[in-house]
N, C-alpha and C positions, 0 to 999 in steps of 0.2 A: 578084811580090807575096809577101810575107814572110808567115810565120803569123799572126804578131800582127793586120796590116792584115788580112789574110781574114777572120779571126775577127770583125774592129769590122765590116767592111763587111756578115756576114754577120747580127752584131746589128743593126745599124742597117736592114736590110732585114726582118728580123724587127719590129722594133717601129715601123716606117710600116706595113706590111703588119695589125699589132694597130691600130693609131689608123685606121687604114683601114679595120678591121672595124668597132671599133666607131664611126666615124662614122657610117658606112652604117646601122648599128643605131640611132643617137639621131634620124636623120634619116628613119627609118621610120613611115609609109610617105610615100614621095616617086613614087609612080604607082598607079595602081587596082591593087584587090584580085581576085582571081580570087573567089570561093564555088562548091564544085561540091557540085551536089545528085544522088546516085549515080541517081534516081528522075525520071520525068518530071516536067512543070509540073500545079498544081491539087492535088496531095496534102497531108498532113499536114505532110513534111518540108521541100517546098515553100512552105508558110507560112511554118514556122517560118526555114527558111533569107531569105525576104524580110524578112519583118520585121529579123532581124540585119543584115540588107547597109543598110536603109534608116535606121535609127538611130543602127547602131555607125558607118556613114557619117561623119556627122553628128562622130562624137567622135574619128574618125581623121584628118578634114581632106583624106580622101581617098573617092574613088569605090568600095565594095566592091560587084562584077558575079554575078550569079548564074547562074551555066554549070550547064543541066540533062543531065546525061551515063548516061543511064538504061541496064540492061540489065544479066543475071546478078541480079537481085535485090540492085542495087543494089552489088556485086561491078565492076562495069566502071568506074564512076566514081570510087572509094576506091583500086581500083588506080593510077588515072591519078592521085590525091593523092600517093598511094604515090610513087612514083616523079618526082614533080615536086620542083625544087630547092628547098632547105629554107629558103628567105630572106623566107616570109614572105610572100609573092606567092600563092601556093596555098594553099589551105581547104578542107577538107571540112566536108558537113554528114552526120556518124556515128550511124545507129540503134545499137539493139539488133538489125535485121538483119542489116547491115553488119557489126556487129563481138560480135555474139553466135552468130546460129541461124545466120549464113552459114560459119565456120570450125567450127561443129559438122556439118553435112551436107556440105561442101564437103572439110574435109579436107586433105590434102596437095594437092589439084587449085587452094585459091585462091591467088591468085597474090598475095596479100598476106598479112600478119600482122598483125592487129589490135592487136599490142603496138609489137611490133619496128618495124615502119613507122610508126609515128605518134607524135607529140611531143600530147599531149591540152590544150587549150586549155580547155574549160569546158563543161557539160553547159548547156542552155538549159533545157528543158523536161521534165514528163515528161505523159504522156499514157494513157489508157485503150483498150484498143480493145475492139469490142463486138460479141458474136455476136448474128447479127440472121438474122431470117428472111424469107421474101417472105409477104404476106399470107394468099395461096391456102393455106400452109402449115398442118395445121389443128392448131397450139398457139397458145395463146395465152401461155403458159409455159413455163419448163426441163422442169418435172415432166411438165408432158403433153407432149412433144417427146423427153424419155427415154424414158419407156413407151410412145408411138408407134414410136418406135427400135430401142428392144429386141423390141418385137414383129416388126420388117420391118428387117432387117438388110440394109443396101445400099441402101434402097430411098428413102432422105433423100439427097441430093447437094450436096455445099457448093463453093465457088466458093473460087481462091487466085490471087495473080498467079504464081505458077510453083511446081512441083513442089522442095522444099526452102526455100520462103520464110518468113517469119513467120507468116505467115496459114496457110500448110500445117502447119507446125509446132504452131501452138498447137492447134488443131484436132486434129490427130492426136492430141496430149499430153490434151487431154479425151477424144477418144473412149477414150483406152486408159484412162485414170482411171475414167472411165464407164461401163465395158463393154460400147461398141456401136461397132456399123461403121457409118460412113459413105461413100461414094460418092466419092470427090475427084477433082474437075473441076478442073485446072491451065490457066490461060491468061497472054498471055506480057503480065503487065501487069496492076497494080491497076484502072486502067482499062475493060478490057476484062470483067473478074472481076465490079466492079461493074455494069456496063451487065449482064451476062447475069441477075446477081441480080436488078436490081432488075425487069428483065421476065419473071423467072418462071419463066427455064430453068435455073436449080437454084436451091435448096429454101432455099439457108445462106450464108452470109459472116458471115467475122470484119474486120473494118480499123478503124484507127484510129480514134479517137472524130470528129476534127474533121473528115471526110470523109464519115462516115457521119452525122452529126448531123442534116445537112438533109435529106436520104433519112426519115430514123424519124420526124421532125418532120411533113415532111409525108405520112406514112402511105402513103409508096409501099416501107417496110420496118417490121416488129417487133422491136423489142429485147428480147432475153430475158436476157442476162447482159452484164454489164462485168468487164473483167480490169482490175482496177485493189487495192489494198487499204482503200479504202473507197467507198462509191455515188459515183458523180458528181454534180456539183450541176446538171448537167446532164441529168440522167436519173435524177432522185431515185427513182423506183418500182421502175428496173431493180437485182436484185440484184447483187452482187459472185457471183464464184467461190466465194468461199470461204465465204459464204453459204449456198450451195447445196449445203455439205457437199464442197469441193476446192480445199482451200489449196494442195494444191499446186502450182495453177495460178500462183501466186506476183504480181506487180503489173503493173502495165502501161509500154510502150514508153517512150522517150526519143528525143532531139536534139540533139545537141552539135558542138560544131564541132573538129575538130582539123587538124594541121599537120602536115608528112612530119616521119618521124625527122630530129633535127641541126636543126631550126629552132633557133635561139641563146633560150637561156631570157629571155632581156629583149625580145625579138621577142614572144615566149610572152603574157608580164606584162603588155605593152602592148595586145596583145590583149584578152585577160581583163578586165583594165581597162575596155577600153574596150566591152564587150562588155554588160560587168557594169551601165556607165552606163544602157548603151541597153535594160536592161531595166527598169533603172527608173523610165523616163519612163511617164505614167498611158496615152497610146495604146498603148504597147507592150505593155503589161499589160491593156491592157482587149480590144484583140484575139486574145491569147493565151488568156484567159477565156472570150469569149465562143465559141472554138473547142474547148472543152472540157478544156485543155491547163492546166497547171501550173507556174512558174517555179519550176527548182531551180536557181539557183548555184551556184558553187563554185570550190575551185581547182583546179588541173591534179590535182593529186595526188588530192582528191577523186574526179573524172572517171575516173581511171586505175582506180582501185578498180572503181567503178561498171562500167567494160568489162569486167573479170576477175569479176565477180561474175555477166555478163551471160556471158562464156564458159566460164565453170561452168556454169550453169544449164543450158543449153542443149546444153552435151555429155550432161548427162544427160538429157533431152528425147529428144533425137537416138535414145540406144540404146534407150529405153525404149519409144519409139513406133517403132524401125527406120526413121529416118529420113535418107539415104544416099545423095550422089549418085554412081552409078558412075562 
């Protein structure tokens, strides 16, 4: 074979191999979507992750499954997004756990990067979460709950799905704003966190608004604060943080869905797209409402932000409060 022929033979493999890429790309999706939800079934993330799979369905012409891959504070499931092939078939559904307080306490030990491994599709939600207390507990407010506090250091106990999580995080980051100590009781699982709250065997819980909602509603929990940047309209009496004199408590949690690094950017688009439809049909929005949640769209680039804004944060969190897993 002469140069010249090797060279054509070698473009002409080159450019079926491009029209073969991007066929496969115009033809996306042509089988079910994966969605992994890093967290068990019933939670906030969990909503929000169904609602996307049942909608954006609808607008992809394709089946999107929602695989619950819990564990690590939601660390085990982002990895396995991590590392899955970037064609579009894989999805995560990405907190401000995931991809803020988890590479702040975690460190060089998680076995993903919040940037570098993921291609960011679009943020869905964002959410409040609410420090709540058990009845027995005797504030009926922030203010009497501080100065019971500060009187008996240790002696309050609040509940986290696991040592390093969001809910331990944010907690620690008040008590140190605050200047008082609390007790923290770590269990392996929002889950299990909530059942010990709600019967009474510690004092506190922080979790997300649309999990806690029905709890404070019907009065088997007190809500005393929302982290969010302004009241919920869900809990119009309850103060914000910053309210309360602690902005630096900063706003509340998110939900977004992203894609391994090298997902092809018109993969991305189509997504987004179609993401973007499915939230603005009126069920889509009126369940995300009535769970206390807030539709933020955007585009990739938005999203990206928003993660790096969330792993600032949270690095400082992290030193401020000594929060560290060895």
């Amino acid at each position: 074979m002469n140069t010249r022929h090797f060279l054509t033979t070698i473009a002409c493999a080159a450019a079926l191999a491009a029209l073969g890429t991007a066929h496969a790309q115009a033809a996306y999706p042509n089988k079910p979507v994966k969605l992994i939800v890093p967290f068990g079934p019933g939670g906030s993330t969990d909503l929000a992750a169904r609602l996307v799979a049942e909608f954006a369905s609808r607008e992809l012409g394709q089946q999107i499954v929602v695989e619950n891959k819990a564990g690590a504070g939601g660390s085990t499931g982002m990895e396995f997004v991590a590392r899955a092939a970037p064609d579009g078939y894989t999805l995560g559904m990405a907190t401000v756990s995931t991809h803020g307080s988890n590479p702040a306490v975690y460190g060089s030990k998680l076995k993903y990067h919040p940037v570098k491994d993921f291609a960011p599709v679009t943020n869905v939600a964002t959410t409040p979460s609410v420090f709540a207390v058990h009845p027995s507990t005797p504030a009926t407010d922030m203010k009497q709950f501080l100065a019971q506090a500060k009187a008996n250091p240790r002696k309050f106990s609040f509940a986290s799905p696991g040592t390093g999580s969001l809910g331990h995080a944010n907690i620690e980051h008040f008590a140190a704003l605050a200047k008082i100590e609390l007790l923290h009781v770590p269990y392996k699982g929002a889950g299990q966190a909530m059942n010990d709250a709600l019967a009474g065997q510690v004092n506190a819980i922080t979790d997300n608004l649309p999990s806690a909602l029905p709890h404070i509603k019907g009065g088997k929990l007190r809500a005393l604060a929302v982290l969010s940047e302004q009241r919920s309209p869900a809990l119009p009496d309850v103060p914000t943080y910053g309210e309360l004199g602690f902005p630096q408590m900063g706003g509340g949690g998110w939900f977004g869905v992203v894609a391994p690094a090298g997902t092809p950017p018109a993969i991305v688009a189509k997504l987004n797209a179609a993401i973007h439809k499915a939230m603005k049909q009126p069920e889509f929005a009126r369940k995300m409402d009535e769970s206390g949640a807030q539709l933020i769209p955007g585009t990739p680039a938005d999203f990206a932000r928003q993660i790096e804004q969330a792993m600032a944060r949270y690095e400082r969190v992290s030193k401020m409060a000594k929060i560290q897993i060895d």
